[in-house]
KEKE-3310 file (N, C-alpha, C; in steps of 0.2 Angstrom, whole numbers, plus 5000, padded with zeros to 4 digits):
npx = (4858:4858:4848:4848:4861:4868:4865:4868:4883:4884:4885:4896:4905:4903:4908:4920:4921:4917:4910:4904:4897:4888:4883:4875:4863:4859:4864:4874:4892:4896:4885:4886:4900:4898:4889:4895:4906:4899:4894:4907:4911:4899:4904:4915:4926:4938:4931:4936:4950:4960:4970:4974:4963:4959:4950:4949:4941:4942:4949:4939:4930:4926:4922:4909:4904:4895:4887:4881:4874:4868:4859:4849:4843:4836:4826:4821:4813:4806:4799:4791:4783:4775:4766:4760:4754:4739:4743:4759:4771:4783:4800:4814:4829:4836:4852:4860:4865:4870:4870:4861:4850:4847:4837:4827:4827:4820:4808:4803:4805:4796:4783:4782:4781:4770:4762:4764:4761:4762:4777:4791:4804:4818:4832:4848:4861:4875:4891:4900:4908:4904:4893:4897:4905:4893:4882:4889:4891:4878:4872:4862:4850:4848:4857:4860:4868:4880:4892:4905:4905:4901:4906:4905:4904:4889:4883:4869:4864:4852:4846:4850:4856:4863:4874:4879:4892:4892:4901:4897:4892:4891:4876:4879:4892:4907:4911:4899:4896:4901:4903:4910:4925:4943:4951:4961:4959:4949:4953:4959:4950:4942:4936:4922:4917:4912:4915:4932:4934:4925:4916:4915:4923:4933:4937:4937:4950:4959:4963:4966:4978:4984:4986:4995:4992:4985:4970:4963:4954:4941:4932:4924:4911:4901:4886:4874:4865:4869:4882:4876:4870:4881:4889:4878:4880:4894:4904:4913:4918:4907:4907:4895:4884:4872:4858:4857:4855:4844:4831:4839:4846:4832:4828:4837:4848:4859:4875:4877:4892:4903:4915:4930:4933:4931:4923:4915:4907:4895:4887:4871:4867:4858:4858:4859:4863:4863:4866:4860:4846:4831:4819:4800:4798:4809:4807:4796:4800:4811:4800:4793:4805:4807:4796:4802:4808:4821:4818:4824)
npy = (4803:4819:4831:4845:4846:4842:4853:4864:4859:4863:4877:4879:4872:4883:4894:4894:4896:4897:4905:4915:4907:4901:4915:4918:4906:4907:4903:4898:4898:4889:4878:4877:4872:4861:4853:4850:4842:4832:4828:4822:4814:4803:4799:4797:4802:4818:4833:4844:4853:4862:4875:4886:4898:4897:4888:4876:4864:4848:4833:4823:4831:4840:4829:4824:4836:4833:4827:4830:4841:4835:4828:4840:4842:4837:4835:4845:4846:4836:4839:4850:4844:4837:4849:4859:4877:4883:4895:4899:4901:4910:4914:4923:4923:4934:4941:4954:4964:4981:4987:4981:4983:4995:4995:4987:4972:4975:4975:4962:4956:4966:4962:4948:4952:4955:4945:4935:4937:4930:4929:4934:4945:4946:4959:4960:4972:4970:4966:4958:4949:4947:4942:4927:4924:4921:4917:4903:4900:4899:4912:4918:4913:4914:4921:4936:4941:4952:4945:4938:4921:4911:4897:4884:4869:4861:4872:4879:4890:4895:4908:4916:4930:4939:4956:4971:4981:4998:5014:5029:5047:5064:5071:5083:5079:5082:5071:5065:5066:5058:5045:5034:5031:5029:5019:5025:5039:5040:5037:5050:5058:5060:5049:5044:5031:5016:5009:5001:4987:4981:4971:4975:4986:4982:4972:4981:4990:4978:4976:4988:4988:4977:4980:4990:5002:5017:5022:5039:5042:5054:5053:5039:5030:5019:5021:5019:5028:5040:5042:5040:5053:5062:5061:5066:5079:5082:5080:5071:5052:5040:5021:5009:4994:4994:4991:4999:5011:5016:5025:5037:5037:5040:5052:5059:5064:5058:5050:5038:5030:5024:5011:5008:4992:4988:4980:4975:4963:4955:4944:4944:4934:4921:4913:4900:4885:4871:4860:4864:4866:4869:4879:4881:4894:4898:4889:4893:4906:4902:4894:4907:4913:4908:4914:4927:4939:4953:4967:4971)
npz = (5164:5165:5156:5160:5163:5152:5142:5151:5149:5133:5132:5140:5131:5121:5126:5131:5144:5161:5169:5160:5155:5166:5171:5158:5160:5173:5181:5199:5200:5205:5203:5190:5189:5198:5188:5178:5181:5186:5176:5168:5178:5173:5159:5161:5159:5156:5152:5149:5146:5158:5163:5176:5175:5164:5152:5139:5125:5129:5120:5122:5126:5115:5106:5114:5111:5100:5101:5111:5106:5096:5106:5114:5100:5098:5109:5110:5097:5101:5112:5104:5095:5103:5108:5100:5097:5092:5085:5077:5088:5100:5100:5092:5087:5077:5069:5060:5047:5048:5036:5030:5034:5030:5017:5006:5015:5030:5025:5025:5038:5045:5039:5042:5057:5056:5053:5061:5076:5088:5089:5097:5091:5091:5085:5080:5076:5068:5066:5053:5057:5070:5068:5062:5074:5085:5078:5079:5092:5097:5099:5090:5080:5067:5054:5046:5032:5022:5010:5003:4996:5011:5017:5030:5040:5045:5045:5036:5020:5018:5009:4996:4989:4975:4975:4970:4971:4974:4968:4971:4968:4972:4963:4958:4956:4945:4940:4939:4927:4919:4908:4911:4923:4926:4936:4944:4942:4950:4964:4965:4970:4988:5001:5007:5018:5027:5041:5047:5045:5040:5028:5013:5011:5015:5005:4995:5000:4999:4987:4981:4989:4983:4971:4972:4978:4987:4993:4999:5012:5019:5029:5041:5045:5054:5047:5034:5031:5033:5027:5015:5014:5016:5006:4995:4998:4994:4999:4999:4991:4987:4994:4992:4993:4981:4982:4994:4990:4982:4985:4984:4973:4964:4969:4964:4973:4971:4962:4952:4948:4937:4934:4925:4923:4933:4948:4963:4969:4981:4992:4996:5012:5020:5033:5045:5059:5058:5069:5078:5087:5080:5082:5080:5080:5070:5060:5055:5049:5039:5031:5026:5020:5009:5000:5000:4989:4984:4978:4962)
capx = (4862:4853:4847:4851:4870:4871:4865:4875:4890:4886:4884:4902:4911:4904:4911:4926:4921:4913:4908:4900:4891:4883:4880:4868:4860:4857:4864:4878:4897:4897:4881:4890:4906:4895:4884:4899:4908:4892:4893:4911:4909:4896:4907:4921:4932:4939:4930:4938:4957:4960:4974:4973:4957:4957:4948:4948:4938:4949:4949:4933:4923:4925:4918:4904:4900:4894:4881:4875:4869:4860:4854:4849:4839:4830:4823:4816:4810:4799:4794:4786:4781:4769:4765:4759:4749:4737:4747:4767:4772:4790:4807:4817:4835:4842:4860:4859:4872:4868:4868:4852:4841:4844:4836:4821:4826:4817:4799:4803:4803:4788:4778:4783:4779:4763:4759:4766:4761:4765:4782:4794:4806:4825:4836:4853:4864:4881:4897:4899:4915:4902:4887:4898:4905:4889:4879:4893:4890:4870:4866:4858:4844:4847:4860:4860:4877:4884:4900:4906:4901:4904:4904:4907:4902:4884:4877:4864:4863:4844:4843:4855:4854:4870:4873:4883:4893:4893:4903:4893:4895:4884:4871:4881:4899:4909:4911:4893:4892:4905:4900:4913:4932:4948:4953:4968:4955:4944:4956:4961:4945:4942:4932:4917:4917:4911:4921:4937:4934:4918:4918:4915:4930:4940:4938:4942:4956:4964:4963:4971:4984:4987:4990:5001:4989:4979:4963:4961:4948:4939:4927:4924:4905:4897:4878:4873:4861:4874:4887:4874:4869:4887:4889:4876:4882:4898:4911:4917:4914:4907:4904:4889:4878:4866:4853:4855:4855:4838:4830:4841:4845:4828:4827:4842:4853:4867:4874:4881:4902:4905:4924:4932:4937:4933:4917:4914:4899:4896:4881:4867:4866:4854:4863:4858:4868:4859:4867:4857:4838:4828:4814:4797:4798:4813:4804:4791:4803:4812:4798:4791:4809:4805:4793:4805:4813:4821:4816:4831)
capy = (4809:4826:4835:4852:4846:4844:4860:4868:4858:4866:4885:4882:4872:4890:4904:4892:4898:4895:4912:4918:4900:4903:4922:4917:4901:4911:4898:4900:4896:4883:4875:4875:4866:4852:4849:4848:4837:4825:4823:4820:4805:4799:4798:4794:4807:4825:4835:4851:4855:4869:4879:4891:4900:4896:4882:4872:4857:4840:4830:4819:4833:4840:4823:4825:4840:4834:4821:4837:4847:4832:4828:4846:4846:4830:4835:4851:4844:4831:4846:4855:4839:4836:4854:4861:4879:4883:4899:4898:4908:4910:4920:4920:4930:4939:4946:4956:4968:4989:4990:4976:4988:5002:4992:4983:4968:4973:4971:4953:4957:4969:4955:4942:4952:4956:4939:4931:4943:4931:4928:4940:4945:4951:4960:4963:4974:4968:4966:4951:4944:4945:4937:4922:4921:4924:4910:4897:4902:4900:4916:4918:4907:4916:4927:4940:4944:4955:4944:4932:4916:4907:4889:4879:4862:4862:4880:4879:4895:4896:4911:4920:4935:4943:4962:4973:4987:5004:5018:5034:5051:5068:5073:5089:5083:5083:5063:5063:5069:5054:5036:5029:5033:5027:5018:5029:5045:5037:5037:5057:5058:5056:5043:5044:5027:5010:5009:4996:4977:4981:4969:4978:4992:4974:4971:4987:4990:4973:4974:4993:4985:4971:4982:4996:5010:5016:5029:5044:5043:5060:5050:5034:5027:5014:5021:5018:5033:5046:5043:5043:5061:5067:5060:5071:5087:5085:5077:5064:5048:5033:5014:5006:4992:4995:4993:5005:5018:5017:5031:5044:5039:5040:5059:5064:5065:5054:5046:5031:5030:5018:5012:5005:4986:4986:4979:4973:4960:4951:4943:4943:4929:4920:4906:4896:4883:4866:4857:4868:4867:4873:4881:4882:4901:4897:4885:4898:4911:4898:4897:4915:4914:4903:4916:4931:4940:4959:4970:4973)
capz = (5162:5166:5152:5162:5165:5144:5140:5154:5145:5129:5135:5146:5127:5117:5130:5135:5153:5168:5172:5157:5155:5172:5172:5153:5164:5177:5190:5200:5197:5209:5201:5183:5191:5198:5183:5173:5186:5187:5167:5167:5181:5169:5154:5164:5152:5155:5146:5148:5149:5163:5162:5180:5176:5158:5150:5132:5126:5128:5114:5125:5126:5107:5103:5117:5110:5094:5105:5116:5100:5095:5111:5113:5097:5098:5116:5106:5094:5105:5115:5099:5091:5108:5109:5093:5095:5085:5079:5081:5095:5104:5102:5086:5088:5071:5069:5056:5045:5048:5027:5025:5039:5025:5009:5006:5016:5034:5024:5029:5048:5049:5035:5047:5062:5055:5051:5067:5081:5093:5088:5096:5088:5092:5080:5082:5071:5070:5058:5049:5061:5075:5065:5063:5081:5088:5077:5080:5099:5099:5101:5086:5075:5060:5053:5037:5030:5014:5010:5000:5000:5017:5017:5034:5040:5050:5041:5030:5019:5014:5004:4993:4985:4973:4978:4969:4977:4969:4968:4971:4971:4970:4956:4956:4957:4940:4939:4939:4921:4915:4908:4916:4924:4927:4945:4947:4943:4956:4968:4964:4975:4993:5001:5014:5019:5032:5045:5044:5045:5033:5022:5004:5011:5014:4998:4989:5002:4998:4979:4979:4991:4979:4965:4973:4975:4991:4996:5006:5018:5022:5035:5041:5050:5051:5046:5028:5029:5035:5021:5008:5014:5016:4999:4992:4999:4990:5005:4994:4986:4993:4991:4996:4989:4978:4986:4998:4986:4978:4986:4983:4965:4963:4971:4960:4975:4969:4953:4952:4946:4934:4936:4921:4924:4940:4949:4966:4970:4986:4990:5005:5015:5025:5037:5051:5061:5057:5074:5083:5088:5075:5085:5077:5077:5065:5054:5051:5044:5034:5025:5026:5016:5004:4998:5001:4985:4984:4972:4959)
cpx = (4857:4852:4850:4858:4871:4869:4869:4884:4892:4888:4892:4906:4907:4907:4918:4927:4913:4906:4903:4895:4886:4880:4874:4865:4856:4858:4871:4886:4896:4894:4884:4893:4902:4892:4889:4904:4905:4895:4903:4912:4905:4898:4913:4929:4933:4936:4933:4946:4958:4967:4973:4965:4954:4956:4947:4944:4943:4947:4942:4928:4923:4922:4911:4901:4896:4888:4877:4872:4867:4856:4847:4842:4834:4826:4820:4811:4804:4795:4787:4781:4774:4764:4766:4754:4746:4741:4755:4769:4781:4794:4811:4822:4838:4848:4860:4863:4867:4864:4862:4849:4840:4842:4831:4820:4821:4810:4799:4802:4796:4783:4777:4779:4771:4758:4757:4766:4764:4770:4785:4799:4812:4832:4841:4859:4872:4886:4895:4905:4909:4897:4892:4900:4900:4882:4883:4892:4884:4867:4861:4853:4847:4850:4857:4865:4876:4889:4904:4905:4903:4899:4908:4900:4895:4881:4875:4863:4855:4842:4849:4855:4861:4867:4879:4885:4896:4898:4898:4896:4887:4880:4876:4889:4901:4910:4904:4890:4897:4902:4903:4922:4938:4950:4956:4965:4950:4947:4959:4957:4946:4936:4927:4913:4915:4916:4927:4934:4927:4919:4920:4922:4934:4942:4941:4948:4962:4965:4967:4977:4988:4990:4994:4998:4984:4975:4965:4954:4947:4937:4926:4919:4902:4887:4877:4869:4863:4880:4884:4871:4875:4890:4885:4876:4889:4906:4913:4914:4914:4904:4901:4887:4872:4860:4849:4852:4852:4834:4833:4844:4839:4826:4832:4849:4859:4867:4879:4890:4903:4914:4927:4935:4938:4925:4919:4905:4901:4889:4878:4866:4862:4855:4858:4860:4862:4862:4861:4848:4834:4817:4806:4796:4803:4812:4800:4793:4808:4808:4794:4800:4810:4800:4797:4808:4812:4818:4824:4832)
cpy = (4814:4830:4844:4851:4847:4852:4867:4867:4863:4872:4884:4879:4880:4893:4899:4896:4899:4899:4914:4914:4901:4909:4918:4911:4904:4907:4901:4897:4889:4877:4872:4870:4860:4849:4845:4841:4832:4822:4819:4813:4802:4794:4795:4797:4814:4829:4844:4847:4860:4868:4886:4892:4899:4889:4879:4867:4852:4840:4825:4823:4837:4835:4822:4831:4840:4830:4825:4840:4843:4829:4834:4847:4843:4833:4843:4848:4839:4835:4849:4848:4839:4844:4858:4868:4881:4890:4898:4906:4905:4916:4918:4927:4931:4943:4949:4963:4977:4988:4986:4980:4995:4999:4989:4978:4970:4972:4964:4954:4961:4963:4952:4945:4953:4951:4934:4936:4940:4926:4934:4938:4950:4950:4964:4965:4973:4967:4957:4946:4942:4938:4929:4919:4917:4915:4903:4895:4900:4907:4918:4914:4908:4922:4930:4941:4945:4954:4940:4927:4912:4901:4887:4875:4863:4869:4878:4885:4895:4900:4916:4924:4939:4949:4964:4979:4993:5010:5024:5043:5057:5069:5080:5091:5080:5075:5061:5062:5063:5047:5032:5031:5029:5025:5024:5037:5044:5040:5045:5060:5056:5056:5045:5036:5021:5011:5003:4990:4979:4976:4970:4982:4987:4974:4975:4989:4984:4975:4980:4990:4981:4976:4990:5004:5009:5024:5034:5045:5051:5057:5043:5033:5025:5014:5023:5025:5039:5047:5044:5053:5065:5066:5065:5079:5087:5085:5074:5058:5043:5026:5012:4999:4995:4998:4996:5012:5020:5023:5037:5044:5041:5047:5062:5066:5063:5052:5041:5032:5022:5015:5006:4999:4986:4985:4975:4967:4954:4947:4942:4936:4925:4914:4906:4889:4875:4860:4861:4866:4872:4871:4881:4889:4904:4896:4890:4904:4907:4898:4901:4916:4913:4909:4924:4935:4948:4961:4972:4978)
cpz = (5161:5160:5153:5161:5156:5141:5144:5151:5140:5129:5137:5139:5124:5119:5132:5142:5158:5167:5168:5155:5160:5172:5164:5155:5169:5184:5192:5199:5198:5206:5194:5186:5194:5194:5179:5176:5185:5178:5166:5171:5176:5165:5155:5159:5157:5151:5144:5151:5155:5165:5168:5179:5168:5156:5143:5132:5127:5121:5116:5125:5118:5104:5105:5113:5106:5097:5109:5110:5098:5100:5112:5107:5095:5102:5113:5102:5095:5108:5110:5097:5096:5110:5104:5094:5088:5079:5082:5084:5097:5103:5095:5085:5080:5072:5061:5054:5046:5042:5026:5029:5034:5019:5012:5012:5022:5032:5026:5035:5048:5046:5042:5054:5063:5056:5057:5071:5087:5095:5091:5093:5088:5089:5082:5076:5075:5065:5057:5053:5069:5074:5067:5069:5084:5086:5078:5090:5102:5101:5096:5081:5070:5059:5044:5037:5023:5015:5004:5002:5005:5016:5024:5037:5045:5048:5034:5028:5016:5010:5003:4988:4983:4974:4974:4972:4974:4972:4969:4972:4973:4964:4953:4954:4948:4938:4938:4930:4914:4914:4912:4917:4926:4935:4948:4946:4948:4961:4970:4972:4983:4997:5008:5013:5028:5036:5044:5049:5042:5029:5014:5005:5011:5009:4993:4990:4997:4989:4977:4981:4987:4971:4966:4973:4983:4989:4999:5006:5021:5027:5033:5045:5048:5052:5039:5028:5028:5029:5013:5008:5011:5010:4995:4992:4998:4994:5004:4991:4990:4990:4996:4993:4986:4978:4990:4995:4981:4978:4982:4975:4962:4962:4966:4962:4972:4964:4954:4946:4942:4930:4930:4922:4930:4942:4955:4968:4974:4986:4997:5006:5021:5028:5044:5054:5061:5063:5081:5083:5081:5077:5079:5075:5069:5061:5050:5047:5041:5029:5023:5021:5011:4998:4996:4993:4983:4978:4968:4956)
residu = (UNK:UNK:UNK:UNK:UNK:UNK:UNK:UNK:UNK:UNK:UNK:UNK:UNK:UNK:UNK:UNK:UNK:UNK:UNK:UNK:UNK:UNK:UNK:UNK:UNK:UNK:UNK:UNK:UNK:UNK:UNK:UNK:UNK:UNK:UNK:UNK:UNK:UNK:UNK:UNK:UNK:UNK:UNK:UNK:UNK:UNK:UNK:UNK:UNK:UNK:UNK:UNK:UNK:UNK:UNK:UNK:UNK:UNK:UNK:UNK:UNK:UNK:UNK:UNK:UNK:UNK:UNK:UNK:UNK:UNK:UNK:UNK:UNK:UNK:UNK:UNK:UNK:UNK:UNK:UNK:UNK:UNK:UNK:UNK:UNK:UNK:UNK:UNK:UNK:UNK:UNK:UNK:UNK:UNK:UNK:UNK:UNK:UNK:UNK:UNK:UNK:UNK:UNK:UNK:UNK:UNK:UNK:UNK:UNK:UNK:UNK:UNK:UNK:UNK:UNK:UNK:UNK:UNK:UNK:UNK:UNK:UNK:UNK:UNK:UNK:UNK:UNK:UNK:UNK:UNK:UNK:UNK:UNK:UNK:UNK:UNK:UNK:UNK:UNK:UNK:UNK:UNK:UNK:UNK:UNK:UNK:UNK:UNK:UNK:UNK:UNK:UNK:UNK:UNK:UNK:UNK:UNK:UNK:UNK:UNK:UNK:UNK:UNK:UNK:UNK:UNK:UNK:UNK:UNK:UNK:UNK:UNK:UNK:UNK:UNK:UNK:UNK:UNK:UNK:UNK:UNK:UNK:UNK:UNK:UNK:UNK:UNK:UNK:UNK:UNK:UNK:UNK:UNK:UNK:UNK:UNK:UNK:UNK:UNK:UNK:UNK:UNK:UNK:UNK:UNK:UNK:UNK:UNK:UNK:UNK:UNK:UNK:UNK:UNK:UNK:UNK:UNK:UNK:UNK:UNK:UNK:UNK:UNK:UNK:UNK:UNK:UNK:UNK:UNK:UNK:UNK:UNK:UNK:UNK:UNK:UNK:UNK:UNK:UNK:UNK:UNK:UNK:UNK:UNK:UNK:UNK:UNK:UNK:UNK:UNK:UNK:UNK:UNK:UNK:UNK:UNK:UNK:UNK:UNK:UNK:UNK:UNK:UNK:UNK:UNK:UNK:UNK:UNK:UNK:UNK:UNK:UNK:UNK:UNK:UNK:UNK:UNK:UNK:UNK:UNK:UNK:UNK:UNK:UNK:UNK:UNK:UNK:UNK:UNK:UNK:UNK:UNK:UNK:UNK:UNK:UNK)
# end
């Protein structure tokens, strides 16, 4: 059994296609359809359903699958084990939310890159629906998410940190000068917010929804930097995490909104897919995380 044929397999069960399996291999269609052919002679199974041009796993290769991704991460793992340098080097892919590149968190990436020069190191800002696509997929080693907590079967969360998610408005505007207000005088206001499938706006949406009351939205964009500005020049009121909005309470710009019997809190997350290869550029920020903790 070819070792290429099963990592061509697993690339064509993530994308449930051919095309997109071959275009990231960098072989040609033709070359997928035969690997994949060769393994299924082997197995003497179907491992794919095919439906015209669309394809699912059968019920033969969902089972296989689960013996390619430990194949897969043994045959890594014998690789490093014989092939140790002296400093760890390679490729280490991050998915990573907009709102953690505005807070403390990237000193872990630059530390790291300082540390580990010759690790590259490629980071991608993405929502939290893709994050988990994308790691269930392989394209990623290692996500960061602000959500609640996600648990499924094969992710290991290694490090968790609770976040709360503020209310904010300007230093100048009239709610700034209250201890604390009323939802439904919250709401009087209008909101400069995340764009929609945000999770925190999820949250607060669903829970107005749930008790018969919505927002108005003045603006809606997903850059943490730009709402906290248009937040202190007095264009509405915005929810962020916390963390992002250390800065500027610091400067004076902003003031935190403190909302009677109401309080959101998610929490940061740091996942990676424990069926999967777990690279040495991996290991080394595992425990480069171990040591990791924000400032609160």
């Amino acid at each position: 059994m070819e070792l290429k044929n099963i990592h061509t397999f697993i690339r064509v069960a993530e994308y449930q296609n051919f095309t997109k399996a071959a275009q990231e291999l960098g072989y040609a269609q033709s070359t997928v359809t035969l690997q994949i052919q060769q393994l299924e002679n082997e197995l003497h199974a179907n491992l794919f359903e095919r439906y015209g041009k669309r394809i699912s796993l059968s019920a033969a290769g969902r089972e296989f699958l689960k013996y390619a991704y430990q194949i897969s991460k043994y045959e890594s793992m014998a690789i490093e084990h014989f092939h140790r340098p002296e400093e760890p080097e390679g490729h280490l892919k991050i998915g990573v939310m907009e709102t953690l590149c505005s807070s403390e968190y990237p000193e872990l990436f630059y530390t790291f890159q300082e540390k580990y020069p010759k690790i590259t190191m490629y980071l991608e800002i993405l929502t939290t629906h893709q994050a988990i696509e994308d790691l269930d997929k392989g394209m990623f080693d290692l996500i960061f998410l602000l959500d609640k907590k996600i648990s499924r079967p094969n992710w290991e969360t290694v490090k968790e940190f609770p976040a709360d998610i503020s209310f904010f408005c300007s230093s100048r505007h009239p709610l700034a000068n209250t201890s604390s207000v009323s939802l439904d005088r919250l709401l009087q206001e209008r909101f400069i917010l995340t764009e929609k499938g945000c999770n925190y706006r999820n949250v607060f949406e669903n829970d107005l929804a749930a008790a018969g009351k919505k927002l108005t939205c003045a603006m809606e964009i997903g850059h943490t930097s730009y709402i906290i500005r248009a937040v202190s020049r007095q264009l509405g009121i915005g929810l962020l995490p916390l963390f992002t909005l250390k800065e500027a309470l610091t400067k004076g710009d902003i003031s935190l909104i403190r909302v009677s019997g109401y309080q959101i809190q998610l929490s940061v997350q740091v996942i990676y897919n424990t069926q999967r290869r777990v690279s040495l550029p991996l290991r080394t920020m595992l425990s480069e995380l171990n040591h990791f903790y924000p400032e609160k």
